[in-house]
N, C-alpha and C positions, 0 to 999 in steps of 0.2 A: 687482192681484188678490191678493188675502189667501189664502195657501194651506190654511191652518187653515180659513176661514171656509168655502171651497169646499169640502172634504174632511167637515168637519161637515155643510151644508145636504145633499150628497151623500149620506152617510150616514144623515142624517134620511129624506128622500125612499127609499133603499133598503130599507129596513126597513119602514118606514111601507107600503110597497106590500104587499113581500114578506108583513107578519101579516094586510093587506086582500085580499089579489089578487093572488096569487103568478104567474100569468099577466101581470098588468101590468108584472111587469118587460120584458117580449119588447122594448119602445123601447128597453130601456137596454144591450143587447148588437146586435154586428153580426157578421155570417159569420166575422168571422177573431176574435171572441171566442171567450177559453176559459174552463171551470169545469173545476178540480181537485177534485172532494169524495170525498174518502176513498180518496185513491188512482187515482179514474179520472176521466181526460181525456175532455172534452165539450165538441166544439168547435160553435160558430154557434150564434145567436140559439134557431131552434127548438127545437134539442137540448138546448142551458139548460136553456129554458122548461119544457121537456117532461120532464126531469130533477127539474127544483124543485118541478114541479106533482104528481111521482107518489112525492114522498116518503109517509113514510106516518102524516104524521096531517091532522087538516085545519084546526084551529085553533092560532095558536102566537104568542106574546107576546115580543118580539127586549126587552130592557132592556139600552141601551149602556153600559158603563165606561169604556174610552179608547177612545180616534180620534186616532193617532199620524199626521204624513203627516211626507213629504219632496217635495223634487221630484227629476226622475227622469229629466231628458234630455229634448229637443225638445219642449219645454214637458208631459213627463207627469209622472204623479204616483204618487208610495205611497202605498197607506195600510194603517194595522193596525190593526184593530177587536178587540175583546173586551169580552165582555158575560154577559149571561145570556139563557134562551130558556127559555120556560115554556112548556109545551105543554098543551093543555086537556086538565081532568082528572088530570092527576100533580100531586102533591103538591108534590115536589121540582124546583127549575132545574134546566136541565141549563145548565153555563159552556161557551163557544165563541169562539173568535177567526177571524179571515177577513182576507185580506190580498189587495188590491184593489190594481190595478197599471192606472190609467188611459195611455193613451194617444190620440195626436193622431188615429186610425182605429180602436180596440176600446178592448176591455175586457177582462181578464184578474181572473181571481177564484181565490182556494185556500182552501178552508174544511176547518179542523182541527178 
């Protein structure tokens, strides 16, 4: 297993939901997942979802830069994302990084 290759298609898939159907991520976290965004802790699947889905725009465009990974202990993984994020209607990107921390039962996400 190519850690890059998983961490990329990963990435692909997460994004790819996220700008179609930000709801569709709910498969990709479990109850002992957490989302860090902007300071606050949100923990399980629904809470995520329900978090991500009540941001506040409704169209938005992820364009990746890097996709850093490691591995990270009992077969998990790092990863550090940055990119840009075009949201419909603004002119200008906004740039964003995210640091996704897979493991062998969750998922852990921190979005700066």
């Amino acid at each position: 297993m190519d850690p890059d290759a998983v961490a990329k298609a990963f990435v692909e898939h997460y994004y790819t939901t996220f700008d179609a159907n930000r709801a569709g991520l709910a498969n990709l976290y479990q109850d002992g997942s957490m989302l860090t965004f902007e300071g606050q802790k949100i923990q399980g699947s629904q809470s995520i979802v329900a978090k991500l889905t009540s941001l506040p725009f409704q169209q938005c465009q992820h364009s990746i830069t890097t996709v850093d990974c490691q591995p990270s202990g009992a077969g998990g993984m790092l990863v550090f994302v940055s990119g840009t994020l075009q949201l419909a209607g603004e002119q200008h990107a906004l740039k964003f990084s995210q640091v996704i921390i897979f493991s062998l039962t969750s998922l852990f996400i921190s979005i700066f």
